[in-house]
PALUM-442123 format. One line per field, with one value per residue (C-alpha): residue number from 1; x, y, z. Coordinates in nm, 3 decimals. Layout:
% PALUM-442123
i	NUM:...
east	X:...
north	Y:...
up	Z:...
% end
This chain:
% PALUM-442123
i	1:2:3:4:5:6:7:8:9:10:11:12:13:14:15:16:17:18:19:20:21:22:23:24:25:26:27:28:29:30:31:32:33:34:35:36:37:38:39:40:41:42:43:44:45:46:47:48:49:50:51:52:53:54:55:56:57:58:59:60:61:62:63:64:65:66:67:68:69:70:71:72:73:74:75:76:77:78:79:80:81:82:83:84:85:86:87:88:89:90:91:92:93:94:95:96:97:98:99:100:101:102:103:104:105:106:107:108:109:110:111:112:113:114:115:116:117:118:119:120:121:122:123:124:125:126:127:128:129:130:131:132:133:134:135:136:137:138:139:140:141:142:143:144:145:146:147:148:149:150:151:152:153:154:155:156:157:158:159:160:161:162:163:164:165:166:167:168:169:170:171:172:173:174:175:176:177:178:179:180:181:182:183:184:185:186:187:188:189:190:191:192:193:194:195:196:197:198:199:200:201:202:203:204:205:206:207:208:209:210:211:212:213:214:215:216:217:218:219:220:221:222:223:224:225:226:227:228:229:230:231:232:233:234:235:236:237:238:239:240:241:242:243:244:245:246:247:248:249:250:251:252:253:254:255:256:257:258:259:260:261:262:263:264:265:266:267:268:269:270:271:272:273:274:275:276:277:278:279:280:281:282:283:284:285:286:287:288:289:290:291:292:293:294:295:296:297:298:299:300:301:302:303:304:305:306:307:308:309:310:311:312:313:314:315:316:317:318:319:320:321:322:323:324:325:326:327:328:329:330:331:332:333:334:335:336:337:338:339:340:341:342:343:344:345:346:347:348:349:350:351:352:353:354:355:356:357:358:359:360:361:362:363:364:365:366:367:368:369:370:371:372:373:374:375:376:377:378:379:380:381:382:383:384:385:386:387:388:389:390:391:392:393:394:395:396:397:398:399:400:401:402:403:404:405:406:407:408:409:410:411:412:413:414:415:416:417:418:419:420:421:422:423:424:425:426:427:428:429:430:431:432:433:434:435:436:437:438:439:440:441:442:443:444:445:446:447:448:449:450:451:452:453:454:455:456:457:458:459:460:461:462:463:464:465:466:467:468:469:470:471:472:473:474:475:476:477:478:479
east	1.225:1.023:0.863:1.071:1.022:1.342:1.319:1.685:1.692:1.718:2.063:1.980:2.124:1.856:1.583:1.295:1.451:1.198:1.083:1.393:1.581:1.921:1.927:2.159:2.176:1.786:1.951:1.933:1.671:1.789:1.721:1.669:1.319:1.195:1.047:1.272:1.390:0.996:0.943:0.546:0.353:0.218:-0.062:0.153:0.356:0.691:0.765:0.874:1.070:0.773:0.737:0.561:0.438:0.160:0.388:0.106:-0.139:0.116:0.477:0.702:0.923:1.265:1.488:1.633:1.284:1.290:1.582:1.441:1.116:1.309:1.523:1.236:1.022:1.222:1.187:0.805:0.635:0.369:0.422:0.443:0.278:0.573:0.806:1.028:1.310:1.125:0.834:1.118:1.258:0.996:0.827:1.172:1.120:0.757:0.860:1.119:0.985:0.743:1.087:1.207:0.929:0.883:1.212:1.166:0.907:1.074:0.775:0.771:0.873:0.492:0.341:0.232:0.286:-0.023:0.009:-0.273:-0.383:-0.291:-0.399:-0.732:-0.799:-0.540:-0.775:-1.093:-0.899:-0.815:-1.189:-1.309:-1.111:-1.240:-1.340:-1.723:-1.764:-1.874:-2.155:-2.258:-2.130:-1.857:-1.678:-1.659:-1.422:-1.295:-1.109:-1.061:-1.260:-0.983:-0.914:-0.858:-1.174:-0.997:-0.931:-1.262:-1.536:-1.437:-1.500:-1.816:-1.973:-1.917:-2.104:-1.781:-1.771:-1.515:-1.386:-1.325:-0.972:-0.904:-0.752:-0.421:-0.249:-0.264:-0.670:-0.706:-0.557:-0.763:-1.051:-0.978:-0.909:-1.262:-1.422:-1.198:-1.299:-1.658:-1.736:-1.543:-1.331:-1.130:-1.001:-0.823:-0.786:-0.534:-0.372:0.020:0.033:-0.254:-0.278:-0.443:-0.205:0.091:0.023:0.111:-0.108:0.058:0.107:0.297:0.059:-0.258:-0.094:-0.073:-0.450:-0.528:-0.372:-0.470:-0.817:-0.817:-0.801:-0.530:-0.441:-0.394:-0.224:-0.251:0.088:-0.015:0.169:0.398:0.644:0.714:0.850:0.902:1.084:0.841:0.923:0.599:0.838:0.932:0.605:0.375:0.158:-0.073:-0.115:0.032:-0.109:0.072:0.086:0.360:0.191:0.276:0.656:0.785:0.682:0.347:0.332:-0.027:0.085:0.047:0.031:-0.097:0.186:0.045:-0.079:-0.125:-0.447:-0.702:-0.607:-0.587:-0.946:-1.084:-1.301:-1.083:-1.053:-1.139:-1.209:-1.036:-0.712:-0.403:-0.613:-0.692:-0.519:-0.762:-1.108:-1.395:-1.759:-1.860:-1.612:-1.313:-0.978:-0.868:-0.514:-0.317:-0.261:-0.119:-0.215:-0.534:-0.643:-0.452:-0.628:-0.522:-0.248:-0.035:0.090:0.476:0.602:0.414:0.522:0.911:0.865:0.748:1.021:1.302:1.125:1.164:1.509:1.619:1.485:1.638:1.984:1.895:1.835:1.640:1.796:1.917:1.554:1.390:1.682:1.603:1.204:1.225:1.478:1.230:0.912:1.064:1.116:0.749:0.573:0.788:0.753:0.322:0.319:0.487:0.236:-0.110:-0.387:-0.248:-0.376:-0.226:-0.489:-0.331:-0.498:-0.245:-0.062:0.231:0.245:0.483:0.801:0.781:0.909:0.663:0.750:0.782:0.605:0.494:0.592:0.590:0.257:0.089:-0.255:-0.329:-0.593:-0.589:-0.778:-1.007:-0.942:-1.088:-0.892:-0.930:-0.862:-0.516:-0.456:-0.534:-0.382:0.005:-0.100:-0.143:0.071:0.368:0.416:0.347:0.162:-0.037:-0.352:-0.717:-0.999:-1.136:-0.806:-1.103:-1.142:-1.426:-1.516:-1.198:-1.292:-1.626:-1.469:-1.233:-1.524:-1.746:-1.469:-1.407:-1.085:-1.182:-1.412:-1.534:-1.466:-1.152:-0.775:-0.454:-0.247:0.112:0.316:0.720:0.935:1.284:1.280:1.173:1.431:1.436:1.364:1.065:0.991:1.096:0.855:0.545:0.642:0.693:0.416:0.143:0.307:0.263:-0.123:-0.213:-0.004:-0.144:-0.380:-0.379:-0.242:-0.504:-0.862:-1.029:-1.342:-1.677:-1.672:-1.890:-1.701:-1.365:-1.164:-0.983:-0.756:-0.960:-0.847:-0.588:-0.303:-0.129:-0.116:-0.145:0.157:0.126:0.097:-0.237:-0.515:-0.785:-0.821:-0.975:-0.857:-1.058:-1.368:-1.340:-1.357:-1.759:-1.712:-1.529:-1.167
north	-0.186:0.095:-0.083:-0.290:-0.651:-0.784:-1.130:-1.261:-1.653:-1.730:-1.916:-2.248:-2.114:-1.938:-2.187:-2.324:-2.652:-2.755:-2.490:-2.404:-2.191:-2.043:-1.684:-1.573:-1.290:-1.188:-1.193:-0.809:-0.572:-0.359:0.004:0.099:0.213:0.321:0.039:-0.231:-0.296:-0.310:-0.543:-0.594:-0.816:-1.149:-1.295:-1.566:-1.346:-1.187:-1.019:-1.034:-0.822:-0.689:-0.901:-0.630:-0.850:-0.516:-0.300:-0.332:-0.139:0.128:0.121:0.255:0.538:0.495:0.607:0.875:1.007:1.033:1.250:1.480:1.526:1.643:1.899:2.062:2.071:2.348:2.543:2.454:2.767:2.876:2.797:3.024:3.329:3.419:3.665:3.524:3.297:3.000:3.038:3.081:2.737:2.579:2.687:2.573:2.198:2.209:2.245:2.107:1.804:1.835:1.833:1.498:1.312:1.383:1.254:0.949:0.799:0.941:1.216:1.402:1.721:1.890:1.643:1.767:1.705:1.737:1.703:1.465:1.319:0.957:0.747:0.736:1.168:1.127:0.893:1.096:1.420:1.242:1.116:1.453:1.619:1.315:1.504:1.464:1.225:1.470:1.564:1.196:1.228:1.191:0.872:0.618:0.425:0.094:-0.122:-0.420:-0.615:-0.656:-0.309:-0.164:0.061:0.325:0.250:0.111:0.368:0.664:0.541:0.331:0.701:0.769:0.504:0.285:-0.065:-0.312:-0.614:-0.947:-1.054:-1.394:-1.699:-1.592:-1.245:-1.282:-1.356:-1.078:-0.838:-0.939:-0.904:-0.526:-0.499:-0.665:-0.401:-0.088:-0.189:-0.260:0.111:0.438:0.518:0.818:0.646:0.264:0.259:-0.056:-0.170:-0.200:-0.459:-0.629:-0.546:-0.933:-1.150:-0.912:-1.010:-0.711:-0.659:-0.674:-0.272:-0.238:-0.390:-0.272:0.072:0.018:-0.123:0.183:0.452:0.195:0.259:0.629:0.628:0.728:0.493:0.571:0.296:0.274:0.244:0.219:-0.097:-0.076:0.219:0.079:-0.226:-0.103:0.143:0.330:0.533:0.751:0.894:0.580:0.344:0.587:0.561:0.890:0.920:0.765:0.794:0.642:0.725:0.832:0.610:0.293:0.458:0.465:0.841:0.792:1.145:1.190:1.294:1.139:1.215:1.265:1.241:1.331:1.480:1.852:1.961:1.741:1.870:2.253:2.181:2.070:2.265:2.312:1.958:2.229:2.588:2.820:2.977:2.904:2.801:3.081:3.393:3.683:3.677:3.903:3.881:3.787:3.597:3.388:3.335:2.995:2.947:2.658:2.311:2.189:2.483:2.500:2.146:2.201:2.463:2.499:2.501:2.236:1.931:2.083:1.809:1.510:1.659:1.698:1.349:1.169:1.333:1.172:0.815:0.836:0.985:0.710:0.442:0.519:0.524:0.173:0.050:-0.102:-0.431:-0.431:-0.372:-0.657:-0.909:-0.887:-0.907:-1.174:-1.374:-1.320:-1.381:-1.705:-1.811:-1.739:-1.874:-2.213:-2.238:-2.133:-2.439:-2.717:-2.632:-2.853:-2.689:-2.342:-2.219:-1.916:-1.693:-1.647:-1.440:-1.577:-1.855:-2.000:-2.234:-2.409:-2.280:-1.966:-1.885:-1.865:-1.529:-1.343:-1.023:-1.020:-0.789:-0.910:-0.952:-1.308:-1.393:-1.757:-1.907:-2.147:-2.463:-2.466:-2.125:-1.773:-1.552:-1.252:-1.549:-1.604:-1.266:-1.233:-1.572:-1.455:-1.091:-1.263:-1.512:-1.457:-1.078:-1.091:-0.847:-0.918:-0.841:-1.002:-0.935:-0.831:-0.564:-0.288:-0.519:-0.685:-0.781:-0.974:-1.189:-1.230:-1.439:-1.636:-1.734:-1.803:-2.008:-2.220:-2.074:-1.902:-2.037:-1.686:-1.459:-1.321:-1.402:-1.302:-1.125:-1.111:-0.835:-0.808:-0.428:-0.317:-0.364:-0.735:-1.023:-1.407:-1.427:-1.249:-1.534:-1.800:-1.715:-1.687:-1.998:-2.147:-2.001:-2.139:-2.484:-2.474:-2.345:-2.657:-2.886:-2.796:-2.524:-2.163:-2.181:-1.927:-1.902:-1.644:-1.425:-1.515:-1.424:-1.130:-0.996:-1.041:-1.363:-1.125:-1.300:-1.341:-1.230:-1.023:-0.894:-0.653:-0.349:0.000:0.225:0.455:0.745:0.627:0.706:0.473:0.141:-0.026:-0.037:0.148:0.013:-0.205:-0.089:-0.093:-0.304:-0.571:-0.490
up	-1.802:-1.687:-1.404:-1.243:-1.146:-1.051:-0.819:-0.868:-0.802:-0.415:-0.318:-0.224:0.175:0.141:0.030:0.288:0.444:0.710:0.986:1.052:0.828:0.771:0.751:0.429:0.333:0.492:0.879:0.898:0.819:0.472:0.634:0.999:1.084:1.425:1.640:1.514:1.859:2.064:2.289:2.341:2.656:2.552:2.738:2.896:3.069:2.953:2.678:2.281:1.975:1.835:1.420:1.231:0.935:0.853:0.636:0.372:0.631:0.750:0.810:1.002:0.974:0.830:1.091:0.802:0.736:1.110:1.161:0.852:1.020:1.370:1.156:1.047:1.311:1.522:1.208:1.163:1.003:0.719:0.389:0.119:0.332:0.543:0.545:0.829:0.761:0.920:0.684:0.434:0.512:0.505:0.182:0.048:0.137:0.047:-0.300:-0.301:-0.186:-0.476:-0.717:-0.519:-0.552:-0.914:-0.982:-0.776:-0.976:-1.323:-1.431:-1.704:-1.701:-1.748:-1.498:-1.162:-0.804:-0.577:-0.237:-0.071:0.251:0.106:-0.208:-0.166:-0.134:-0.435:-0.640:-0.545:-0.649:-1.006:-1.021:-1.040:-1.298:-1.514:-1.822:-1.833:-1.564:-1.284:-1.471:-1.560:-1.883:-2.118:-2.146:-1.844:-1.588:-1.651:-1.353:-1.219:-0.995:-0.787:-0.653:-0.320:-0.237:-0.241:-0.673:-0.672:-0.482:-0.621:-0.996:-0.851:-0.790:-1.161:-1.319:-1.379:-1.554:-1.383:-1.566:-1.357:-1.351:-1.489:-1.407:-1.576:-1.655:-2.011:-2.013:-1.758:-2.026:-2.309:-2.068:-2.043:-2.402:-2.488:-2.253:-2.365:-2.753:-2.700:-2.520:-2.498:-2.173:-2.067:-1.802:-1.673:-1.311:-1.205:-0.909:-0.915:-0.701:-0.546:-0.144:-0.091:-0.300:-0.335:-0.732:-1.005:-1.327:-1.672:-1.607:-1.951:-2.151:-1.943:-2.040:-2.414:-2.414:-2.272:-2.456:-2.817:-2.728:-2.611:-2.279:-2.018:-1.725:-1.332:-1.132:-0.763:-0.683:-0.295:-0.228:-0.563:-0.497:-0.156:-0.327:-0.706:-0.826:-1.113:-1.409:-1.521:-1.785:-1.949:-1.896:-2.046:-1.732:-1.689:-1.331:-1.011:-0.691:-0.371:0.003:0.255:0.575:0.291:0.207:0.555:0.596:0.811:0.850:0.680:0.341:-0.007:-0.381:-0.707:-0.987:-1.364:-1.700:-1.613:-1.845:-1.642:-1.316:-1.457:-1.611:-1.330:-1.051:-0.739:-0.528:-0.198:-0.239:0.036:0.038:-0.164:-0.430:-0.566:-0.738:-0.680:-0.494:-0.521:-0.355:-0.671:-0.830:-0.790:-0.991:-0.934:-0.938:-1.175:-1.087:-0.849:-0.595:-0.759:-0.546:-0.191:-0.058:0.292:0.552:0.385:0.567:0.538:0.778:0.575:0.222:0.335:0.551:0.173:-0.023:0.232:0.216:-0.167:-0.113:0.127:-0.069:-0.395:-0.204:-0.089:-0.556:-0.682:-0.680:-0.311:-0.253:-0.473:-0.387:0.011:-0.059:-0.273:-0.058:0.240:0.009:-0.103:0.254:0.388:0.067:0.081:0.471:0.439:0.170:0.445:0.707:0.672:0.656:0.539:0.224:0.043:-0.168:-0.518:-0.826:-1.096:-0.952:-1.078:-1.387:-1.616:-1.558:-1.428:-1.094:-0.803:-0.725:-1.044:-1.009:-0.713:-0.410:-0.053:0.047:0.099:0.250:0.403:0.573:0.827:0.847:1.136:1.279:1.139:1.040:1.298:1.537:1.395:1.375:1.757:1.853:1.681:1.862:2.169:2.228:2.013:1.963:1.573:1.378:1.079:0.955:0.898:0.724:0.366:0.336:0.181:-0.122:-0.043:-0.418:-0.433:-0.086:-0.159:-0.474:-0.286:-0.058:-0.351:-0.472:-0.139:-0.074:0.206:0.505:0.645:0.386:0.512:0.544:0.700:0.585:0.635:0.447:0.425:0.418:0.459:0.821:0.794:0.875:0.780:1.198:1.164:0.916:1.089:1.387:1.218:1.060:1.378:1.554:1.256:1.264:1.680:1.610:1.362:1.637:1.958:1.903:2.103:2.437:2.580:2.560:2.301:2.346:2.130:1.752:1.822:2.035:1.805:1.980:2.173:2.423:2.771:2.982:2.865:3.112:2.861:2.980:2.736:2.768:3.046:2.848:2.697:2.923:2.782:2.931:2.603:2.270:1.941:1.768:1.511:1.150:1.053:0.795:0.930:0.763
% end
């Protein structure tokens, strides 16, 4: 397989047996990554390990990317201007970060590394060396209805057509074949693993649609890579984008992995230095791909910070990684369904035979019976030191149909998301912390829905370091 989905069969030691739950072989995290050991405030009084159940927004470092990133920075310099051996160094692991990465997610050998911010300025990159499509012409964008804004906005701009997924994988697949035969498309944009329901596309066959009908396909491998290990090589996929913050290397870099002639025929993603080859006042030579679209100071420490994450994670294979997720995925989905009046949002969900789990990465959203979801979130914040998230997750097409469809009372869920740092008692108190909300309800009183049922009043105190008394807006949109 190309694209792995490996979800070995949990030992029954390790099966759900009531709130409680032995541990197995999910006691320990798989890899060390910085905050594992933080203690936060809770409202109460007191203090907690910190349960970071957000990996899916941003996670943390891995302690090896760490120690990469404080090697380098004494020998922090320009890249590929310098004459000095710290310039020296560093254009070294620039590109050869670049070489890492490509053979992390198998590329072929004419494919091309771009450096990004993160997925998103990696899918808006790819959106405008679309043959055509900048000018409003040319073929057109097909994706799901199911994306992430980030694989959804950028196509939106150019006139795209987005197919809604169905209630199965198989129907969902003939639903993009339907749309791929009845109009031309140079492009299908998918998802490789959904960030609400964790859920992955048929990505082989989604890839053989596409190239049967003419088109090439980009997969948002966002929340895949962390979890998957991906083979551009041997799937046939065209382009990969994915992000560093998402890989344990939140050092603000990402990437765009693929097919070389769009990205050399297409303008310049910024125009300014390093792009080019030769300037006049009148004219410009623009320099190949990938230079050609990272004009600028490159983000050395974010580039070399990526390249260790894929480095580190490889060490951990593929099936080291897959066997603790799916040990830990198997605990939180069983324990979610023995708590009344918890509700987990599912795209494809299981039927038959098949195994709950299979191909899906560790990512669940729930709701809660009686209680919004930013009032969860707050309430497990508050009260017992875990971290999740609430909201619409920037896929606001797929909660607007899970309220349509009655799943969800407000429009939004919770979302709790598993990585190599996660343990089965990271689990087990979320678990335990749910089943204590639908018992007794929150301990502690919560602020008006306007104002975001923050905990009031709320004693925590902001490290000393951080001046401001008062934590940042909340996102415009509401998550």
């Amino acid at each position: 397989m190309s694209i792995l989905a490996v979800h070995p069969s949990l030992a029954a030691a390790d099966r759900f047996d009531g709130v409680g739950l032995a541990s197995g072989a999910v006691a320990t995290p798989l890899a060390e990554v910085i905050g594992a050991d933080l203690t936060v405030p809770l409202v109460p009084g007191g203090a907690a390990r910190y349960v970071n159940l957000d990996y899916a927004a941003s996670a943390p470092a891995l302690r090896a990317v760490a120690d990469r990133v404080a090697e380098l920075l004494p020998l922090y310099s320009s890249v590929h201007r310098g004459a000095g051996y710290a310039s020296a160094v560093c254009t070294s692991a620039y590109e050869e970060a670049r070489v890492e990465i490509s053979r992390f997610v198998g590329a072929r050998d004419d494919d091309v590394v771009t450096f990004t911010r993160n997925t998103t300025d990696a899918l808006n990159l790819l959106a405008a060396a679309v043959p055509g499509r900048a000018l409003g012409g040319g073929p057109g964008v097909v994706h799901l209805d199911i994306e992430h804004h980030a694989n959804l906005l950028p196509w939106q701009r150019l006139g795209s057509r987005a197919v809604r997924a169905r209630g199965t994988r198989e129907r969902t697949a003939a639903a993009v074949e339907a749309e791929l035969a009845a109009a031309p498309a140079a492009l299908l944009a998918v998802t490789g693993a959904s960030n609400v329901t964790g859920e992955c596309p048929p990505l082989a066959e989604l890839t053989a649609l596409a190239h049967r009908y003419g088109a090439r396909i980009v997969v948002d491998g966002a929340q895949l890579v962390p979890h998957r290990r991906v083979s551009l090589a041997e799937s046939g996929v065209d382009y990969l984008a994915f992000s560093g913050h998402k890989l344990y290397a939140p050092y603000g870099a990402g990437v765009l992995i693929g097919r070389r002639d769009w990205l050399e025929a297409a303008p310049p993603y910024l125009a300014g230095g390093g792009a080019v080859r030769e300037v006049r006042l009148g004219r410009t030579e623009w320099a190949g791909a990938p230079a050609r679209h990272e004009a600028g100071t490159p983000n050395v420490i974010g580039a070399v910070a990526l390249a260790a994450a894929c480095r580190a994670v490889a060490a951990l294979g593929a099936q080291a990684v897959s066997a603790h997720e799916s040990a830990l995925l198997g605990r939180l989905t069983a324990g979610l369904a023995r708590i009344e009046g918890v509700r987990t949002l599912r795209l494809w969900p299981a039927a038959g035979g098949e195994p709950a789990e299979t191909d899906r990465i560790g990512v669940v959203t729930f709701t809660v019976d009686g209680y919004p979801a930013a009032q969860v979130a707050q309430y497990l914040s508050a009260e017992h030191g875990i971290g999740v998230r609430d909201g619409r997750f920037c896929a606001h097409p797929l909660l607007a149909r899970f309220a349509a469809d009655g799943v969800t009372a407000d429009g939004a869920g919770v979302r709790a998301s598993l990585g190599l740092g996660s343990r089965a008692e990271d689990v087990d108190r979320l678990l335990a912390a749910l089943a204590s909300l639908r018992s007794d309800g929150p301990a502690w009183t919560y602020a008006a829905p306007a104002a975001g049922y923050v905990p009031v009043p709320d004693p925590r105190a902001l490290p000393d370091w951080l001046t401001s008394a008062a934590a940042g807006p909340a996102a415009p949109c509401g998550g």
